[in-house]
C-alpha distance (Angstrom), angle and dihedral (degrees) to the residues before:
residue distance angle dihedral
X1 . . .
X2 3.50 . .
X3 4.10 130.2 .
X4 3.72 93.8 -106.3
X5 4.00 88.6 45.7
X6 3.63 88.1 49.6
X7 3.74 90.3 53.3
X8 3.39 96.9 55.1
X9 4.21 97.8 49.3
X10 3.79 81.0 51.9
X11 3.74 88.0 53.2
X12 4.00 95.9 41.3
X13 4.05 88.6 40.5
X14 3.82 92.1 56.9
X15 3.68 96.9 45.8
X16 4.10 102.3 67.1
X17 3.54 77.2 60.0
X18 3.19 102.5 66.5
X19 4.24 91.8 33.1
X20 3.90 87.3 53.5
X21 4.15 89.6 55.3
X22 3.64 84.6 48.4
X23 4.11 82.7 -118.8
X24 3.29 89.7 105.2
X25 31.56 140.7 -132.5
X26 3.02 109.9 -114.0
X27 3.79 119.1 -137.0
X28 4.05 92.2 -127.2
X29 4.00 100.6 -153.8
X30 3.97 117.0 154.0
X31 3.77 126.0 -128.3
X32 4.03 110.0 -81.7
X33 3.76 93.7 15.3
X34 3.77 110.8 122.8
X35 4.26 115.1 -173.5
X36 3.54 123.3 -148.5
X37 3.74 101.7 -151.9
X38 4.29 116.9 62.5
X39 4.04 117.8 -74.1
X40 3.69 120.4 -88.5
X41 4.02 126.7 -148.8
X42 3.83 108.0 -136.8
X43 4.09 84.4 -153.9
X44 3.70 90.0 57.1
X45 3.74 99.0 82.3
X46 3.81 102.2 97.6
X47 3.87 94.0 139.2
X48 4.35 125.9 61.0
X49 4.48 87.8 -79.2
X50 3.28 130.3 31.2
X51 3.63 91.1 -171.1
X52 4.03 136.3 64.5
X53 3.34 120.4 -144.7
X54 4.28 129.5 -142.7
X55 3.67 108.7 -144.2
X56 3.84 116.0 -124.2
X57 4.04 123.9 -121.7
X58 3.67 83.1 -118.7
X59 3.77 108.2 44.0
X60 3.70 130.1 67.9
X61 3.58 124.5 -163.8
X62 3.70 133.9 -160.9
X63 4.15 119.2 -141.5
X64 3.40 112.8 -99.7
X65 3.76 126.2 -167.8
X66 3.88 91.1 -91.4
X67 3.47 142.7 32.7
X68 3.86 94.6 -112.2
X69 3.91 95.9 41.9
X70 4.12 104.7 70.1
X71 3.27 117.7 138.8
X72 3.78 123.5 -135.5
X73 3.80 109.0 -145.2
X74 4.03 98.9 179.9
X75 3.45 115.3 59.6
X76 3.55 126.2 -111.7
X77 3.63 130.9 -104.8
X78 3.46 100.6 -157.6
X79 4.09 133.7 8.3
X80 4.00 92.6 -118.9
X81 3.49 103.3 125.8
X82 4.24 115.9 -175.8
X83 3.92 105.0 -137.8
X84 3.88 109.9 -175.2
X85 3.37 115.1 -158.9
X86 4.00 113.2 -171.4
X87 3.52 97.0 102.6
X88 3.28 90.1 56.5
X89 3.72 93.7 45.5
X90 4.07 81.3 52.1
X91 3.78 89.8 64.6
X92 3.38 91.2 43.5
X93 3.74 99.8 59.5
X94 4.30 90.7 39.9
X95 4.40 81.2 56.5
X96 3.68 85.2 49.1
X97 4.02 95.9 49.8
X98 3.86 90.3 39.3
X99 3.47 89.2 48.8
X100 3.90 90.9 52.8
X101 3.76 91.4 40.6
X102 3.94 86.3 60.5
X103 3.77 88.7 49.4
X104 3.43 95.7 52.8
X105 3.48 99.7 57.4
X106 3.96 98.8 41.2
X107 4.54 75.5 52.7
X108 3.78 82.0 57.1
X109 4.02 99.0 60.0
X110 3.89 90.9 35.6
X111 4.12 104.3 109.5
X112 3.97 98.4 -116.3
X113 4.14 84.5 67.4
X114 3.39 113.4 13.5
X115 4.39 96.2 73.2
X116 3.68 87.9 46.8
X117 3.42 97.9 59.0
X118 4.07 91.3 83.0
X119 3.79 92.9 48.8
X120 3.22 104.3 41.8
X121 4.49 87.2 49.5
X122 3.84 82.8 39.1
X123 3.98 83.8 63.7
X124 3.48 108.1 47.0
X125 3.76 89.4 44.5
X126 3.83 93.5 54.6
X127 3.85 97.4 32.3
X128 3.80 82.6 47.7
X129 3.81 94.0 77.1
X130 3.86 82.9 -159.8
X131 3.91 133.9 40.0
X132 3.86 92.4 -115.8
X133 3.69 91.5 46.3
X134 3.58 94.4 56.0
X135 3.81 90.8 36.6
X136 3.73 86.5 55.5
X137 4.00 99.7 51.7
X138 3.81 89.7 44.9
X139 3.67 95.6 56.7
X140 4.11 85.3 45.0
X141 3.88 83.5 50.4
X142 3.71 92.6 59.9
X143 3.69 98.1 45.2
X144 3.65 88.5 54.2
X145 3.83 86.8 54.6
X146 3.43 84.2 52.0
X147 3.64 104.0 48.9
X148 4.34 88.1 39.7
X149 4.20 93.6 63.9
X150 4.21 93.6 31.8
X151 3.98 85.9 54.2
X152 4.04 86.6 49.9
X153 3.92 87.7 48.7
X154 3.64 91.4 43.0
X155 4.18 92.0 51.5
X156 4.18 87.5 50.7
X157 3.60 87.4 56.8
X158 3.92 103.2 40.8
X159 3.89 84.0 47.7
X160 3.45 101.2 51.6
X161 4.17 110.4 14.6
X162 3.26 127.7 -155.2
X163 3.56 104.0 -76.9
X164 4.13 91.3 58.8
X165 3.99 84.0 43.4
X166 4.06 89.2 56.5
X167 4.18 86.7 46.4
X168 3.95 88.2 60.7
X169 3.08 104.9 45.8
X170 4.00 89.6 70.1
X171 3.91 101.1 19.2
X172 3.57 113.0 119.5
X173 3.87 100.6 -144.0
X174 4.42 85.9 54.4
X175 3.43 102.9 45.8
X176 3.83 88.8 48.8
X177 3.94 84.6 48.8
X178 4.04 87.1 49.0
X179 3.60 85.9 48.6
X180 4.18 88.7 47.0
X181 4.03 90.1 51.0
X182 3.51 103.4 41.3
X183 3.66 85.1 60.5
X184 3.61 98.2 48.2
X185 3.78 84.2 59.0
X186 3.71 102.4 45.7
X187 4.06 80.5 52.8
X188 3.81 89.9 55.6
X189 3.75 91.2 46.0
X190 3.99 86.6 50.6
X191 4.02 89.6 64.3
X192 4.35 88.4 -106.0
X193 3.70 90.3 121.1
X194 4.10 144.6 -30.3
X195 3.77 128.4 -102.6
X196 3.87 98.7 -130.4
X197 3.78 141.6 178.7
X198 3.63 120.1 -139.4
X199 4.08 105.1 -83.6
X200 3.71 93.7 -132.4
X201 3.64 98.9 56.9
X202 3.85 87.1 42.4
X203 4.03 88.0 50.3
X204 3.93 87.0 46.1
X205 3.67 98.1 61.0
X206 3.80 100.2 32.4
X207 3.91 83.9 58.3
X208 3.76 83.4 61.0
X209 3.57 97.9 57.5
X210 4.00 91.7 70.9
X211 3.85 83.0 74.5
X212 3.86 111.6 103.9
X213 3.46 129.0 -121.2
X214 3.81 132.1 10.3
X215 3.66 95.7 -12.2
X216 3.48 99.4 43.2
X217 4.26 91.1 53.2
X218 3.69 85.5 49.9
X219 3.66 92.8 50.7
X220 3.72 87.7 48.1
X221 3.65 96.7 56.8
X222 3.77 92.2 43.5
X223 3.86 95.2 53.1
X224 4.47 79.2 50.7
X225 3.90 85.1 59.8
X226 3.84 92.0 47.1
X227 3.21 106.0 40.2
X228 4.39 100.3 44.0
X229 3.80 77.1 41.4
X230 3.90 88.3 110.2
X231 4.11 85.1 56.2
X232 3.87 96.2 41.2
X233 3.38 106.9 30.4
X234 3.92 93.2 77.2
X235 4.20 86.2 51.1
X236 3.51 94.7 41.9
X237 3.70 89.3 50.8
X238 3.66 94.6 49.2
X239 3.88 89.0 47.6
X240 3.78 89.3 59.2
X241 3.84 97.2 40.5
X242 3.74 79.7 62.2
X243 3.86 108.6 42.2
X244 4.30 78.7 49.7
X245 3.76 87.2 56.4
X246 3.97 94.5 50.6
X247 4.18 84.6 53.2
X248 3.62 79.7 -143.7
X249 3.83 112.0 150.6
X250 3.47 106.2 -144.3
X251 3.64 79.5 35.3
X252 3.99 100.5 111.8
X253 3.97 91.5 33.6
X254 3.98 89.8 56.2
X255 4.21 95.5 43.8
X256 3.42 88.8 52.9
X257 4.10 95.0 40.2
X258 4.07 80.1 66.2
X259 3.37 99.6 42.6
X260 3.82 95.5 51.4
X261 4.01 92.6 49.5
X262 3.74 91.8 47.4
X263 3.50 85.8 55.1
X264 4.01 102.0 37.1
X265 4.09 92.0 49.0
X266 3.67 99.3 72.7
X267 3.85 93.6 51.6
X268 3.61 91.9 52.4
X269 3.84 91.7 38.7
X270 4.07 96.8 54.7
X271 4.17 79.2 41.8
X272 3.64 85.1 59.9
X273 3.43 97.8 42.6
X274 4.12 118.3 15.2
X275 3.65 94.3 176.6
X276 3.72 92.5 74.1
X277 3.87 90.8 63.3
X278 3.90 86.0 79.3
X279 3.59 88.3 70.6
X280 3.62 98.7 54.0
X281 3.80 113.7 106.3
X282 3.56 117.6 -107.2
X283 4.20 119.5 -101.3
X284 3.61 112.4 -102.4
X285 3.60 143.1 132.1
X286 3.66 87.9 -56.5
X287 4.04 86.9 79.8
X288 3.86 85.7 65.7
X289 3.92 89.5 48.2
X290 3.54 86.3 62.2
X291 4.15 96.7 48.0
X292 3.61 87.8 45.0
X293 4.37 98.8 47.7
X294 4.51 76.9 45.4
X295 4.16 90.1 52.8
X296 4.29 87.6 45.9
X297 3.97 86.9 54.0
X298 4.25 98.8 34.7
X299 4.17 75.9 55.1
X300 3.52 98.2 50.5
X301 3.92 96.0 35.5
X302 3.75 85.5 53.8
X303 3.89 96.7 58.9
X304 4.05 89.6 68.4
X305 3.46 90.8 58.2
X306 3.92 90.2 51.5
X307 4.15 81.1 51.6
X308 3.67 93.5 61.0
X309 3.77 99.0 50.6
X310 4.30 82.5 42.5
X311 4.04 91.4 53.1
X312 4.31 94.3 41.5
X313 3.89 95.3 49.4
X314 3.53 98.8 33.2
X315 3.85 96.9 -125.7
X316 4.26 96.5 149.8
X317 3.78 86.8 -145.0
X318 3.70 95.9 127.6
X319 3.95 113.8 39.1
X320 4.02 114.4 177.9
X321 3.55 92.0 -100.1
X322 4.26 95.1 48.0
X323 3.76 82.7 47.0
X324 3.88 90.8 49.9
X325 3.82 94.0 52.1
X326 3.55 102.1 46.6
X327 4.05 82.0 58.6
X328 3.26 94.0 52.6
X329 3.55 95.8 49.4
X330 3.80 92.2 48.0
X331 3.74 93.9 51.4
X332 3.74 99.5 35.8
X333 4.39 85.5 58.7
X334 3.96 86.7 48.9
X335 3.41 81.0 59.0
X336 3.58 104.7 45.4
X337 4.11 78.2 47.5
X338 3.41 94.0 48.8
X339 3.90 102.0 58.0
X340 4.18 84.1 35.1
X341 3.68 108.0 -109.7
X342 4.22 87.5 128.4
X343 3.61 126.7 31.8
X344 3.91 137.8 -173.5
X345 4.14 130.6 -133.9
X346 3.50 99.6 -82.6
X347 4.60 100.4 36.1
X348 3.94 123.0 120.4
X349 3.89 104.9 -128.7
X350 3.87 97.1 -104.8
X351 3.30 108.1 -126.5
X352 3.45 108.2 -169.4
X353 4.14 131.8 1.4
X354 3.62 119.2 -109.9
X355 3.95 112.3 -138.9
X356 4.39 87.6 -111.6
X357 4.12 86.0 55.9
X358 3.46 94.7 44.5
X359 4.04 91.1 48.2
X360 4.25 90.1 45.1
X361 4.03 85.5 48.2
X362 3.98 87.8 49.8
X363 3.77 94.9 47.0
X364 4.12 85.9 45.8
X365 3.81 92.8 54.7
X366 3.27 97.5 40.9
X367 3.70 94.6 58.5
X368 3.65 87.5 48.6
X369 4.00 88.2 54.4
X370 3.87 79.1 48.3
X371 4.09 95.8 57.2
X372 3.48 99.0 43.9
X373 4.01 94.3 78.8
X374 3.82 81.9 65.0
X375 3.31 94.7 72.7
X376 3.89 92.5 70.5
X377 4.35 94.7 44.0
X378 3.91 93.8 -74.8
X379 4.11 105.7 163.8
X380 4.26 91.1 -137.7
X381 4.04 71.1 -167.9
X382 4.34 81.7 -171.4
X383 3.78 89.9 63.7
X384 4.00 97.7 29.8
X385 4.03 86.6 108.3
X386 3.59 95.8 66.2
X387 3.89 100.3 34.3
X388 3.95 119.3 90.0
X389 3.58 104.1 -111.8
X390 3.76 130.2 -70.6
X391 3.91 100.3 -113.5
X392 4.10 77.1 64.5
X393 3.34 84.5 69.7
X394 4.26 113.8 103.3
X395 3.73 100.6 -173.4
X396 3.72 116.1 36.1
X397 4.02 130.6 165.4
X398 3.74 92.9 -178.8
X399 3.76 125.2 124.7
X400 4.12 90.0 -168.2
X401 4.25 88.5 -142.5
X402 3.45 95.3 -85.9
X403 3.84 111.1 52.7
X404 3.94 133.8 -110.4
X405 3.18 117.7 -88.3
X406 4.57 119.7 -157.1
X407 3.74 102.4 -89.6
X408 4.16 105.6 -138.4
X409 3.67 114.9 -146.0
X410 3.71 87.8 -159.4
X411 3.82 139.6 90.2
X412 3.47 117.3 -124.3
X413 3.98 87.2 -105.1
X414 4.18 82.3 57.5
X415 3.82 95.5 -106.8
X416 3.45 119.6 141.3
X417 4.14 109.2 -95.1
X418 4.25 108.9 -107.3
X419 3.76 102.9 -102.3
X420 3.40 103.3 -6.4
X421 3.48 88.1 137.5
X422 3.63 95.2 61.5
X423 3.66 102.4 41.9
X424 3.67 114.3 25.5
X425 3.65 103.6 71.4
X426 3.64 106.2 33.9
X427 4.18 92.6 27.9
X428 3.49 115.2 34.6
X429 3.96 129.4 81.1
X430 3.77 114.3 -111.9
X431 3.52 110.6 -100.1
X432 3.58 99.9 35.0
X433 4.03 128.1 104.4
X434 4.19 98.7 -165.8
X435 3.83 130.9 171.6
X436 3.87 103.7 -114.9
X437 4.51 86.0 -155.2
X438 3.15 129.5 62.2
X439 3.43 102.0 -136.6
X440 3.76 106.4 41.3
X441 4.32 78.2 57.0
X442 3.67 89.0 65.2
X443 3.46 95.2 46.0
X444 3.86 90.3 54.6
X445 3.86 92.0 44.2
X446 3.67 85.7 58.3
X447 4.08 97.3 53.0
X448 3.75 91.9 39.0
X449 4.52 91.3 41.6
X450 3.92 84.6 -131.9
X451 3.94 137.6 139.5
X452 3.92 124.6 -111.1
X453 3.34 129.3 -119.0
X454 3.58 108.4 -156.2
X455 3.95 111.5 -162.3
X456 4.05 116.5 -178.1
X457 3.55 103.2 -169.2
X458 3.80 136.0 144.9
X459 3.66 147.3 -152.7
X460 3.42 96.9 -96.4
X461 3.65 94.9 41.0
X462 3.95 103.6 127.4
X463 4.06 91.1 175.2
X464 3.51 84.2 46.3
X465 4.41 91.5 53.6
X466 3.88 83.8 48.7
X467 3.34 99.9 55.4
X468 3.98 95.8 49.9
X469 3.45 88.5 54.3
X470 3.53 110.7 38.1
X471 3.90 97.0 34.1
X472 3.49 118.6 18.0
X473 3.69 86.3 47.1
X474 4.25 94.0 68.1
X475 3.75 104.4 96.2
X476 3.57 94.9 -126.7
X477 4.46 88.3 52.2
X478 3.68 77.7 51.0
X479 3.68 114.0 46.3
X480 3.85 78.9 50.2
X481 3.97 101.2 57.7
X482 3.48 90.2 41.1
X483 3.85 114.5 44.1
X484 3.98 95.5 26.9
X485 3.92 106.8 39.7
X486 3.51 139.0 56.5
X487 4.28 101.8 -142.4
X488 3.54 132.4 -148.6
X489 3.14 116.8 -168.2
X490 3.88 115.2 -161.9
X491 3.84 123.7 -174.5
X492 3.69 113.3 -147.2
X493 3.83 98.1 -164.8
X494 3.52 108.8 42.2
X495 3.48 122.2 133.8
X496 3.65 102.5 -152.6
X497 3.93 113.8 124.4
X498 3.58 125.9 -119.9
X499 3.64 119.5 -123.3
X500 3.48 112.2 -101.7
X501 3.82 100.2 -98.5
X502 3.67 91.7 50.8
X503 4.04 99.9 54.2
X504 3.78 107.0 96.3
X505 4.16 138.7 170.6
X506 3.61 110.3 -102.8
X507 3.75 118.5 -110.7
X508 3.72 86.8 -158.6
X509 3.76 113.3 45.8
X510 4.22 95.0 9.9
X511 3.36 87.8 -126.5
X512 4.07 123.6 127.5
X513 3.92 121.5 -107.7
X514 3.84 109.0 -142.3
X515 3.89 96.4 151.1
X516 4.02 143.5 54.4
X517 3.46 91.8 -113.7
X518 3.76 103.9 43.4
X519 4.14 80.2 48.8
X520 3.76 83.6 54.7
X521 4.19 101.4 35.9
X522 4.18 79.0 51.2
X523 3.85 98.8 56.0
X524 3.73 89.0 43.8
X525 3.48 94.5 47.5
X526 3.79 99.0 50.5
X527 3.48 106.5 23.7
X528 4.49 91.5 47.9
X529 3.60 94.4 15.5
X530 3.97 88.5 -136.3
X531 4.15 125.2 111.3
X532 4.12 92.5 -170.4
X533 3.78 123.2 120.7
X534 3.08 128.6 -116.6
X535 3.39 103.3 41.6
X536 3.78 129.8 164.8
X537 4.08 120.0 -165.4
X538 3.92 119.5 174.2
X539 3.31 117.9 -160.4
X540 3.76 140.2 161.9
X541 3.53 137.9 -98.4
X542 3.74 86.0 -85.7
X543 3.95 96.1 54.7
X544 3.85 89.5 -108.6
X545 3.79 119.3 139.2
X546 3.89 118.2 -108.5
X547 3.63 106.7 -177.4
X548 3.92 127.0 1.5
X549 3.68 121.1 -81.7
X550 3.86 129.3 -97.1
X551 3.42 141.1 -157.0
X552 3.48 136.8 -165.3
X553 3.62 111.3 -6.7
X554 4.08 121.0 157.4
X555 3.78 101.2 -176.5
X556 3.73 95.3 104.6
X557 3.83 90.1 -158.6
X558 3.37 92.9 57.5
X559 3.80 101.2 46.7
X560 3.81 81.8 49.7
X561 3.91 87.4 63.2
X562 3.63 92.8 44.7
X563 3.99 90.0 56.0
X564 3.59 97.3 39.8
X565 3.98 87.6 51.9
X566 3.40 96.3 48.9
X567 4.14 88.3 54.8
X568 3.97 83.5 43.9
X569 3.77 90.8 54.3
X570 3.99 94.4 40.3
X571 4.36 92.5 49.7
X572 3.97 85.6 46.8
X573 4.18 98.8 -109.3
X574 3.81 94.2 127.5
């Protein structure tokens, strides 16, 4: 499950909470590059590969004990490697609908829907004449809900496609737009203002609803997406920022397929069975409790979007530890809100704490108390996904397990390492000495007689964060990386422009390279025919594939058996 997805079940988890107390991966893909083979979701990778791999005419594999650990045992003509990534795509789409489905339900409790719900089952049921009757135009009532917010997702995606969907998700310009929006939501859902439509459209439709049949249910459920509009919009907006960041092209039509059933079943439900709205809590202030807890994490969500555009351009406005303390200011005053010692325009004084608040404030502070070690280098390898990376990070204590060796900005002939400037300090993990180009890497491999391990990552990479701190952070991951391989390290989404000499017209996708990380999205692209982050290649001195790539994998064990038989492969033991 992604970092975003995981955001919002933390979000949806801490919410019944508060209702119960009555208180209420990024596909990286560079401008102008077009792929041949199906998108990938560099969050996707919640298992040991985020990749599957076709088997070449003239390679043969044996079965290892994972997906990402088969050994070649013939050697390999040529480096091209076939990556396919649909089932990858697959997971991405099932994040995107869970991610939706968790949306819809915190839309439910928000309090533009949530006191509606018994009027709105209160008519059908009466209207009805008959139980079945009124069961019947409930359940129609949903599935107009449903087909209202899938035909919104379905216009975002015939409007823009995939391909302009893919651009987005790493174009400077959008993500600091996402950034822009997600705070003009969390402001709405902090009481400064509300997201409205114009009233006499709204009037204009819900005067069609008093129509009978078909049209008039339709009509019914449309004026329930315009009017809660100032509750949903800011959900629905953030469930389309991220279906656009996946580049997935069903990707907006499947977030909002989940976020219209969440929101359709309990209608239909309390239809079924109007008894049970007895035991729904009464509306109260703690229906702005939940708006306001939503506008703490739509602020603190919207900060990693600022990150990516800060890593791209090279702007230095957001170092690990900046990043870090804006968090902890953010969630620190939901937890001063939270146990009421601040309040916004439109709060109830809270006059005592129910035991649920009390726990949700506990769990707040403590993962405040949790963040703060950050501030001195601290991996907070839980959060690593969502934090810019750690060689951002200015004033650092840490040791990371395994010591830190003197990085060299030098070649082993003495000349200055190809943009070392650009990369090392703000890019590259601590502990680590990489190549940042893919040929001067081979050329060192050769002097020192050592494999290469190829790593296409990116700024916005939040797989790629995890695994640096969760993996290549185990001493044994470690001693690996940095005593066995020679590493490249090749960002595919860096903006940095080529000199002129160097920019070039792709052969494979006819599109020009201007920048490092098109250069890089290119070569992995044609030469592995796979555009997913992280990916790991080892090759030999040669630039010839040893064993098959992997993605994502967080077993460390098993990452340390990929490594050590890639070296096994490269010194002739397999």
């Amino acid at each position: 499950m992604n970092s975003i997805r995981k955001f919002l079940i933390s979000l949806v988890l801490m919410i019944p909470l508060i209702i119960f107390g009555q208180e209420a991966d990024t596909l990286i893909s560079p401008d102008g590059i077009e792929f041949k083979e199906s998108q990938a979701d560099d969050e996707s990778a919640s298992t040991g590969s985020d990749t599957l791999l076709e088997i070449p005419e003239d390679l043969i594999f044996e079965e290892g004990t994972s997906g990402s650990d088969t050994a070649a045992t013939l050697a390999i003509d040529s480096p091209v490697q076939s990556v396919d990534a649909s089932a990858e795509g697959g997971q991405s789409l099932w994040g995107i609908f869970i991610a939706g489905l968790l949306g819809g339900f915190a839309a439910f409790i928000m309090p533009c829907i949530f006191p509606m719900v018994p009027l709105t089952v209160s008519f059908f049921t009466k209207k009805g004449g008959s139980r079945a009757k009124g069961v019947s135009q409930a359940f129609l009532y949903g599935l107009f809900i449903i087909v209202i917010y899938v035909a919104l997702g379905m216009l975002i995606t015939i409007t823009f496609g995939s391909d302009a969907l893919n651009a987005l998700s790493t174009n400077g310009v959008f993500n600091f737009l996402f950034f822009l929006i997600l705070v003009v939501f969390a402001a709405s859902f902090l009481g400064a203002f509300e997201l409205t439509l114009p009233s006499s459209f709204v009037n204009k439709i819900d005067a069609q609803s008093d129509r009978g049949g078909l049209l008039g249910l339709f009509f019914m459920a449309f004026s329930l997406a315009l009017v809660s509009f100032s509750c949903t919009g800011p959900i629905i907006g953030t469930l389309l920022v991220e279906a656009a960041s996946k580049g997935e092209r069903l990707g907006p039509a499947i977030g909002m397929l989940g976020f219209s059933i969440a929101l359709a079943i309990p209608f239909v439900l309390f239809a079924f069975f109007p008894s049970m709205l007895k035991s729904l809590p009464k509306s109260g202030g703690w229906l702005n409790s939940v708006k306001v807890v939503l506008g703490f994490l739509e602020l603190a969500l919207a900060l990693k979007f600022l990150s990516n555009v800060d890593l791209a351009y090279h702007w230095n406005w957001l170092d690990r530890e900046v990043f870090l303390a804006l968090w902890i200011v953010i969630f620190g005053l939901m937890g001063l809100y939270l146990i009421g010692k601040i309040r916004f325009a439109h709060d109830s004084p809270v006059a005592h704490l129910s035991v649920p608040r009390t726990i949700l404030s506990v769990i707040v502070f403590a993962f405040v108390v949790y963040m703060v070690p950050g501030m001195w280098g601290a991996p907070l390898k839980s959060i690593s996904a969502f934090l810019p990376p750690s060689a951002t990070q200015d004033f650092d204590l840490s040791t990371v397990g395994f010591g830190t060796p003197v990085a060299t900005s030098s070649t082993a002939t003495g000349k200055q390492k190809k943009y070392y400037e650009i990369f090392h300090e703000r890019g590259t993990p601590k502990g680590f000495d990489p190549y940042y180009d893919y040929e001067e890497g081979l050329v060192a491999a050769k002097e020192l007689n050592k494999p290469v391990l190829i790593d296409f990552t990116g700024w916005n990479c939040v797989n790629c964060r995890k695994m640096e701190a969760n993996v290549w952070t185990d001493p044994k991951v470690a001693s690996l990386l940095r005593e066995e391989f020679v590493m490249v390290e090749l960002f595919v989404d860096d903006r940095t422009e080529l000199v002129a000499d160097e920019q070039y017209v792709s052969e494979y996708s006819g599109k020009k390279i201007n920048t490092i990380g098109k250069k890089n999205s290119d070569f992995q692209a044609a030469s592995f025919n796979s555009n997913s982050q992280p990916l790991y290649v080892i090759v030999d001195t040669d630039g010839n594939v040893l064993i098959p790539p992997s993605g994502a994998n967080y077993d460390v064990n098993s990452y340390a058996a990929y490594l050590q038989k890639g070296i096994s492969v490269f010194k002739g033991n397999l």
